[in-house]
C-alpha positions as CSV (number, residue, x, y, z in Angstrom):
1,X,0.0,0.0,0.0
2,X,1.7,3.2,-1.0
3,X,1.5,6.5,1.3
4,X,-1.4,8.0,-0.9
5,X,-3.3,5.0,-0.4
6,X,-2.8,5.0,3.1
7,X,-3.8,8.3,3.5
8,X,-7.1,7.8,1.8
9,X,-7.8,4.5,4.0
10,X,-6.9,6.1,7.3
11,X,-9.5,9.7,6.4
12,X,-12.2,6.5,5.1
13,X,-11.2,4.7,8.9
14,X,-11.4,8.0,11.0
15,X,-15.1,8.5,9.0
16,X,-16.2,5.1,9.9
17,X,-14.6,4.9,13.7
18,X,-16.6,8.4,14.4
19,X,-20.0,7.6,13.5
20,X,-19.9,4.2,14.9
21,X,-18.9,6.4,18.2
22,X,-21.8,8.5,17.5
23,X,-24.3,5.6,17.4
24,X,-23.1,3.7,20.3
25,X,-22.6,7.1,22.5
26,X,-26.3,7.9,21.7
27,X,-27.2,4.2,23.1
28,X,-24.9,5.4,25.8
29,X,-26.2,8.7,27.1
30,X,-29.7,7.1,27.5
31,X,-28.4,4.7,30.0
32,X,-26.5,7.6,31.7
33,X,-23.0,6.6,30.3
34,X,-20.3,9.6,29.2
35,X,-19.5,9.6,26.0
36,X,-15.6,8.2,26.5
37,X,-17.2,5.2,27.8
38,X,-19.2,4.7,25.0
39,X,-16.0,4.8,22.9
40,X,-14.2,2.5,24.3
41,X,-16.6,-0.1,23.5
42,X,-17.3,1.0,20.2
43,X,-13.3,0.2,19.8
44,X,-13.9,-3.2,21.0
45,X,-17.5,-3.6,18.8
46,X,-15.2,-2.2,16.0
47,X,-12.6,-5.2,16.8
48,X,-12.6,-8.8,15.7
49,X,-15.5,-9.0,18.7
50,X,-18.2,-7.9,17.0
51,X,-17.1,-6.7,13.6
52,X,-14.6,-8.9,12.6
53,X,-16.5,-12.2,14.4
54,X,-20.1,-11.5,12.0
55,X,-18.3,-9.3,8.9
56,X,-14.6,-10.6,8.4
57,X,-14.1,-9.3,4.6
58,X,-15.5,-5.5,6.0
59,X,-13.2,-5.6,9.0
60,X,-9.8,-6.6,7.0
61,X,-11.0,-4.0,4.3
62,X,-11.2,-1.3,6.9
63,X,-8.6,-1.8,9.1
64,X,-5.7,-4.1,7.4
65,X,-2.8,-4.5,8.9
66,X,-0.6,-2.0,7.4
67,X,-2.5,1.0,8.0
68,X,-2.0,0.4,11.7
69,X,0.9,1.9,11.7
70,X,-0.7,5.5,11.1
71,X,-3.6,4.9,13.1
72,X,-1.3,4.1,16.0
73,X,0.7,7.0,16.7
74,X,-2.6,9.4,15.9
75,X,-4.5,7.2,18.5
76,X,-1.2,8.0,20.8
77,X,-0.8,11.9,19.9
78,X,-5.2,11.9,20.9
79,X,-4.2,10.0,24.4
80,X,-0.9,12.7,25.0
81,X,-3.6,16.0,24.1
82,X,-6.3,14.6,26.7
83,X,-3.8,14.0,29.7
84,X,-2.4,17.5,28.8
85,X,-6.0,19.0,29.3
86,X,-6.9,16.7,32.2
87,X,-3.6,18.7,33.7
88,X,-4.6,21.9,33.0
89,X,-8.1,21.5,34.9
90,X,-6.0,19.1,37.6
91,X,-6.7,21.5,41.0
92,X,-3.5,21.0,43.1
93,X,-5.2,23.8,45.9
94,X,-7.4,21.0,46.8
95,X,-4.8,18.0,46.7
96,X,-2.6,19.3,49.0
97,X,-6.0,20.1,51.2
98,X,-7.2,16.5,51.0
99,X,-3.4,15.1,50.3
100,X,-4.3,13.1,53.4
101,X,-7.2,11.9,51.9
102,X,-5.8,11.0,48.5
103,X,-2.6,8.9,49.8
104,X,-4.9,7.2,51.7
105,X,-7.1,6.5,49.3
106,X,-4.5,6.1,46.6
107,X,-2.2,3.2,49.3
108,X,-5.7,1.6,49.3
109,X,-6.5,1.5,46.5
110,X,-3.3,-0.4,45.4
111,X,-2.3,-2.2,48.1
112,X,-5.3,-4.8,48.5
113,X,-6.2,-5.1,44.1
114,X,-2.6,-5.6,43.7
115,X,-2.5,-8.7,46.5
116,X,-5.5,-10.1,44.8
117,X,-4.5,-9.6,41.5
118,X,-1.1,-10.9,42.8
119,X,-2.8,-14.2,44.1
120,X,-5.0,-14.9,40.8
121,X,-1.5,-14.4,38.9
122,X,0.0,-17.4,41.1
123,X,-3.1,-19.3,40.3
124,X,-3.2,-18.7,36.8
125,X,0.3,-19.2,36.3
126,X,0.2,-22.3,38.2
127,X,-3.0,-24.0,37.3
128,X,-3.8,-22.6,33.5
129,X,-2.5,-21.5,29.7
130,X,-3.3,-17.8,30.3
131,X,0.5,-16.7,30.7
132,X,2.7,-17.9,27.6
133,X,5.4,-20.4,28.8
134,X,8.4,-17.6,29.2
135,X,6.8,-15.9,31.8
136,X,8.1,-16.7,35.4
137,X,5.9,-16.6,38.0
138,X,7.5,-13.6,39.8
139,X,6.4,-11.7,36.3
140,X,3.0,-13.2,36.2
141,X,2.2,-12.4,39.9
142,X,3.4,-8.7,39.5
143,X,1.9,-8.0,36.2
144,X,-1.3,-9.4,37.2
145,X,-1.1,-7.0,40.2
146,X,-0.2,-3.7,38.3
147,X,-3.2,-4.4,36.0
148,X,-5.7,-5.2,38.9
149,X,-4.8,-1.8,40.5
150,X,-4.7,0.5,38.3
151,X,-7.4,3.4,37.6
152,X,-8.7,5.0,34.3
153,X,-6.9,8.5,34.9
154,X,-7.9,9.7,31.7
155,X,-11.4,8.0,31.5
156,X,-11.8,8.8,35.1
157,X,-11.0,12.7,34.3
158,X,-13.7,12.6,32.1
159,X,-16.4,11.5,34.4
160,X,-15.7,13.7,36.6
161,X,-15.5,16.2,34.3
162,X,-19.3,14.6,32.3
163,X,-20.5,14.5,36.0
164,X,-19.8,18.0,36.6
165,X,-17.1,17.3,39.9
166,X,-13.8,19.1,38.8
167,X,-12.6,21.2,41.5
168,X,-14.7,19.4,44.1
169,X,-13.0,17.7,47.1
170,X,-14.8,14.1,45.4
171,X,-13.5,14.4,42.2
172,X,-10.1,15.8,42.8
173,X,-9.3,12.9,46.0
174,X,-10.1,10.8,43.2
175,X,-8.1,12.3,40.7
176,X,-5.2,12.4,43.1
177,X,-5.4,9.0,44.1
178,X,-6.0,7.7,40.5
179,X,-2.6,9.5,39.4
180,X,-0.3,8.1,42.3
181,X,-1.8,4.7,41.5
182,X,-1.0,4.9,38.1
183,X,2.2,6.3,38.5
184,X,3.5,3.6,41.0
185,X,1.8,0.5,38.5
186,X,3.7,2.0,35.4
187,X,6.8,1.5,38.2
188,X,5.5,-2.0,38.7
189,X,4.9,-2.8,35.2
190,X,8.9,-1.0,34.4
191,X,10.0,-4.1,36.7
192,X,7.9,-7.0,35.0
193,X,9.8,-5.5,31.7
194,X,13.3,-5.4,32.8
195,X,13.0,-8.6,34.3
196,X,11.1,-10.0,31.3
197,X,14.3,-8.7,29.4
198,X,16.6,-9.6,32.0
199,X,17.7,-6.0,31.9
200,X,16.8,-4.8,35.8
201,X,18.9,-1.4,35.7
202,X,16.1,-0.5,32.6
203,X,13.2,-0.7,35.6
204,X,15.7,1.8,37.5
205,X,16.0,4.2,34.6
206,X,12.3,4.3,34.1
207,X,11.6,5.0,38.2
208,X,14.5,7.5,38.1
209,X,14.4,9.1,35.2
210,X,10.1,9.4,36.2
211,X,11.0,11.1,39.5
212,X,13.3,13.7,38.1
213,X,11.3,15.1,35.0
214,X,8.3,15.4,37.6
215,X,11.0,17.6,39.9
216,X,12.1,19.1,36.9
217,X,8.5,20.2,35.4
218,X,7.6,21.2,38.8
219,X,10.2,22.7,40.5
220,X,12.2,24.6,37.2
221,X,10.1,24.8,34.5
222,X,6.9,25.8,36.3
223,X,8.0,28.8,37.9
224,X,9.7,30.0,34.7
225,X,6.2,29.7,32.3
226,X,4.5,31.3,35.8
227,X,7.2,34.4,35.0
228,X,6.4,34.2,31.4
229,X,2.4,34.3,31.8
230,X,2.6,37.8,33.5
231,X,3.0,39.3,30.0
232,X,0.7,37.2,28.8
233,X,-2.2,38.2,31.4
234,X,-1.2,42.0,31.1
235,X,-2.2,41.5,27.3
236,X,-5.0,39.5,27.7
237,X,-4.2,37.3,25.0
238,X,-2.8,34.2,23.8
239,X,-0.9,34.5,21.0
240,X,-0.7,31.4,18.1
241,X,3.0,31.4,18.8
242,X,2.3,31.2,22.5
243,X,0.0,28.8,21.9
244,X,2.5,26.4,19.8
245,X,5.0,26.5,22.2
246,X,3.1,25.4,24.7
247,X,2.0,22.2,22.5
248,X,5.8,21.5,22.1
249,X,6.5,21.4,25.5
250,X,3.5,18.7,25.9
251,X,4.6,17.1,22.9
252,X,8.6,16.8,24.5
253,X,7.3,16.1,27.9
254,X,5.3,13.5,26.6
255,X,8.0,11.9,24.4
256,X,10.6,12.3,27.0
257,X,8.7,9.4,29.4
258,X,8.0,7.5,26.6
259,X,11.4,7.1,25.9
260,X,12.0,6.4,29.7
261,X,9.1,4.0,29.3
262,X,6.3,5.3,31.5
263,X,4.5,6.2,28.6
264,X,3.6,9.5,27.2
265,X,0.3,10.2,28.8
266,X,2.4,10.8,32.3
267,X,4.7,13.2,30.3
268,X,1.8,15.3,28.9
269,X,-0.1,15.3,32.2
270,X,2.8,16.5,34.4
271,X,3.1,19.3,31.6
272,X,-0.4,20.1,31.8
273,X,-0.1,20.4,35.8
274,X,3.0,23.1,35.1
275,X,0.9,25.4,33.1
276,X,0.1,28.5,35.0
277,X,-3.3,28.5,35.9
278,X,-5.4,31.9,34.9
279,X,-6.1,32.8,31.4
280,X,-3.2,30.8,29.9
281,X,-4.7,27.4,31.1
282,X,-8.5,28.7,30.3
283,X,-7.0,29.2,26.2
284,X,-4.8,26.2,25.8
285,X,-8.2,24.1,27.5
286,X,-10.8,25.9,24.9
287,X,-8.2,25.4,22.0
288,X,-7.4,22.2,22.6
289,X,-9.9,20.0,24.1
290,X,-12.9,20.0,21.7
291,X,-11.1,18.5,18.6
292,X,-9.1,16.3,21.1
293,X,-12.5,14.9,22.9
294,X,-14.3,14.3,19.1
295,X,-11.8,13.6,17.1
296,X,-8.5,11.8,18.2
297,X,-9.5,10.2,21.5
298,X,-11.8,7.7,19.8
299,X,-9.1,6.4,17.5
300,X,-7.4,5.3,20.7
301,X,-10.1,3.3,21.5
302,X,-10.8,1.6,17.8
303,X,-6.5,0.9,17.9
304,X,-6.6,-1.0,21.4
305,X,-10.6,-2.7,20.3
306,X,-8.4,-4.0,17.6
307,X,-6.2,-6.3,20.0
308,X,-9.4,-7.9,21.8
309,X,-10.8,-11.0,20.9
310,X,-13.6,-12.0,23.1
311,X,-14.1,-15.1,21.4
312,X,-11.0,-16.8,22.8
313,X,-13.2,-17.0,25.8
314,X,-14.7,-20.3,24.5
315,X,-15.0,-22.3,27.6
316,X,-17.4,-21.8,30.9
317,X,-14.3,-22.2,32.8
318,X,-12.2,-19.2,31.0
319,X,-15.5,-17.3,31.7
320,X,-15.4,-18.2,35.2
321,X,-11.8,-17.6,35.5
322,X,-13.5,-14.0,34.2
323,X,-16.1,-13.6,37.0
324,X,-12.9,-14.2,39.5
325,X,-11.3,-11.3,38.1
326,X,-14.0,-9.2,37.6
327,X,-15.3,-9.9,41.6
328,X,-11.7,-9.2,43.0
329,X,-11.0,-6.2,40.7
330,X,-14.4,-4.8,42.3
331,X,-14.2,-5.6,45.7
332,X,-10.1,-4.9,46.0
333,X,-10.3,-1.6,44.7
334,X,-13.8,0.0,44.9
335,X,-14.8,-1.6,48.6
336,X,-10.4,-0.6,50.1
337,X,-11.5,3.2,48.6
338,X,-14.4,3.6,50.0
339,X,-12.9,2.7,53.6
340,X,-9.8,4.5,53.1
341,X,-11.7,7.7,52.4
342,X,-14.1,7.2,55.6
343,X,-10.9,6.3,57.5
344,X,-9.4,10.2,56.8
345,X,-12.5,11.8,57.7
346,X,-14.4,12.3,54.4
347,X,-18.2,11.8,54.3
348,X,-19.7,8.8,53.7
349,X,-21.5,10.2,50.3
350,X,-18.2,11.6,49.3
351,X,-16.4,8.3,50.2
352,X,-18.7,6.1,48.4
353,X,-18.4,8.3,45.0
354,X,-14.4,7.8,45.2
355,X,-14.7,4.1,45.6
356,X,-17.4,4.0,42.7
357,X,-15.2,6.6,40.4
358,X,-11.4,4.6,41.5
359,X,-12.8,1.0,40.4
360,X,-13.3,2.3,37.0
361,X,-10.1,1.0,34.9
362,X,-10.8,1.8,31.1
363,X,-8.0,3.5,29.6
364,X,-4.9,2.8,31.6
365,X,-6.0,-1.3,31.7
366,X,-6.1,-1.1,27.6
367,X,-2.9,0.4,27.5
368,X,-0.9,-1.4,30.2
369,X,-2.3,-5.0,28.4
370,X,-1.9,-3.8,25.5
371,X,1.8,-4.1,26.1
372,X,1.8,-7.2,28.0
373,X,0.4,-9.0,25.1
374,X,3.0,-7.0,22.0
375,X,5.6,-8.1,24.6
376,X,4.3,-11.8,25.0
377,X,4.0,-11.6,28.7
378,X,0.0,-12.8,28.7
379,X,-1.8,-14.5,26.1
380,X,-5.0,-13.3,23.7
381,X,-7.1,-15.7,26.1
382,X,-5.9,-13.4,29.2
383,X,-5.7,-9.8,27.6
384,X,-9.5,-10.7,26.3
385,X,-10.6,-11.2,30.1
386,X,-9.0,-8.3,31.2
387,X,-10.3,-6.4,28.6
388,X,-13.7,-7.4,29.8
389,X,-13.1,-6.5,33.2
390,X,-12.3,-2.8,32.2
391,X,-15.0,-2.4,30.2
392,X,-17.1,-3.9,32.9
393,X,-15.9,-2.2,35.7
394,X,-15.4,1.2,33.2
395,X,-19.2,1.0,32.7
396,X,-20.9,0.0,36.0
397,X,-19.0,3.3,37.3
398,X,-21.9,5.9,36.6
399,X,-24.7,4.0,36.9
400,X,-23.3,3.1,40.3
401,X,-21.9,6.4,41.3
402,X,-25.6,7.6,40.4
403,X,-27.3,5.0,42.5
404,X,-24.9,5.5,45.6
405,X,-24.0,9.6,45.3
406,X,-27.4,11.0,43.5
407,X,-27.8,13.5,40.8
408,X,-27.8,16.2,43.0
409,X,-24.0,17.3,43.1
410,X,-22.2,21.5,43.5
411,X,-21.0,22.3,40.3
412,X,-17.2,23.3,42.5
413,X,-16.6,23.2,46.0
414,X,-14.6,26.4,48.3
């Protein structure tokens, strides 16, 4: 397929991938679901699930193998522009009011998924064909883990943000706590690698090299753009070279932990947090998140609905091997948040929204399996009933957090 012709297929692909994420988000919204979460199973309806199980000659004529290597790094430059915004609104007044709250909340919320997940990995490893041969059980128990614990940052940015909680003590405990768990899986998952690769000073480079752009973007380049938006605020305006500069600096803080390995979206969300807050963040949030939010976030979705075959699950025991997964991912991480939260003093309304919004995995799950299975550390049989659990646990989140919280929520919070 030459470039011309895989420019025409990927505009015919991005056509196709937005009106199917159109059809199912207007499914969606009647049953109270954002319109992320509707995308992310429209990627996995759009997958060798759904499309490719009933209509294999459409599916390999839309999305043939070659032109995954466009739709890939779009899908990851749509991921990179989301965290940046989720940054820009992320309210670090209220962390460090609630930081209490949030570690709490955050240990919790890691500490007791990850042992189950941890157990079910020795189980699996032991007692099934879900991890391939290579892996050791060390690596199957910690990778296991990491993908039990870890929360939908982006996905559970945009709840909160579809729910109408940014800048409220619920939704930014949450946020808090779903970015230190994330950060310290991605650490977990660094180790699994390097010891997949027998390379353990890698894991070491990604930890450190993690810690010290975070000091870096916080502690030097912050204060610098906060001396640099003065002139901006005096002028009242944004200018388009203003505004390009500040993509670049996402767009090198992003590829700067990818090359570390932790994965750009940590890079573009630590960027977003260094913005200076005021009229800078309000333009680079009006400029950038609309087209973001339509237009390249879906084709994250479709790329990782691409991976997941839910048909490998062809047996009632790999299906009850999924219930087991799906009843420890909910009671480990929704049930420890909701305690954690009551144990720092938060209410029991408040506590009960955290636990509902923290057990939603989504984005993060796709992408952290996503790599186990390109590096060979689970099988198609395992990333399809992990995939199942995020979507699961990704869409029980607002019916639940309506049910347990109500409608009636404050806009923001003093």
């Amino acid at each position: 397929m030459t470039n011309l012709q895989l420019a025409v297929h990927f505009f015919f692909q991005i056509g196709a991938i937005l009106i199917v994420c159109q059809i199912v988000g207007l499914v969606g919204r009647r049953a109270g679901q954002p319109q992320v979460v509707s995308e992310m199973l429209a990627g996995v309806l759009l997958g060798p699930s759904l499309l490719g199980l009933f209509l294999p000659a459409v599916s390999a004529k839309l999305f043939p193998p070659e032109t995954l290597r466009v739709l890939f790094p779009v899908s990851q430059l749509g991921l990179a522009a989301y965290m940046f915004v989720v940054g820009l609104e992320f309210r670090m007044d209220i962390v460090r009011r609630q930081l209490r709250s949030a570690v709490a909340v955050s240990i919790a919320g890691m500490a007791a998924p990850f042992v189950l997940g941890a157990a079910l990995g020795w189980y699996f490893h032991g007692h099934t064909s879900l991890f391939p041969a290579k892996t050791s059980l060390v690596e199957a128990m910690l990778f296991l883990g990491a993908s039990m614990c870890i929360t939908a940052f982006p996905m559970l940015a945009r709840i909160i943000h579809f729910k109408r909680l940014t800048g409220t003590t619920m939704g930014t405990v949450a946020i808090g706590a779903g970015a230190i768990n994330d950060a310290a899986a991605w650490g977990l998952l660094a180790i699994v690698l390097a010891s997949f690769d027998g390379n353990f000073a890698g894991a070491a480079w990604n930890i450190g090299g993690g810690v010290g752009f975070v000091a870096v973007a916080l502690l030097v380049v912050r204060p610098l753009l906060a001396r640099w938006a003065r002139g901006i605020e005096a002028r009242g305006q944004l200018s388009d070279g203003e505004f390009v500069a500040c993509l670049a600096l996402m767009a090198l803080a992003a590829g700067f932990t990818d090359w570390i390995g932790l994965h750009a979206v940590f890079g573009a969300f630590i960027m977003g947090i260094a913005m200076p807050r005021g009229l800078v963040t309000k333009e680079l949030i009006a400029r950038i998140q609309p087209l973001t939010v339509a237009l390249l976030l879906p084709l994250f979705f479709t790329y990782s609905g691409l991976n997941t075959q839910i048909g490998l699950l062809d047996s009632a025991y790999l299906w009850g091997m999924t219930g087991l997964i799906l009843v420890a991912a909910i009671g480990g991480k929704g049930v420890a948040c909701w305690l954690a939260a009551r144990a720092t003093g938060l209410s029991n309304r408040e506590s009960l929204g955290i636990g509902t919004l923290m057990n939603a995995r989504g984005l993060m799950e796709l992408i952290i399996i996503n790599i186990g299975l390109q590096r060979g550390i689970i099988t198609p049989a395992l990333f399809a009933t992990l995939v199942i659990m995020a979507v699961v646990t990704t869409l029980m989140a607002s019916p639940l957090f309506e049910l347990l919280v109500g409608r009636h929520r404050p806009a923001t919070e003093a």
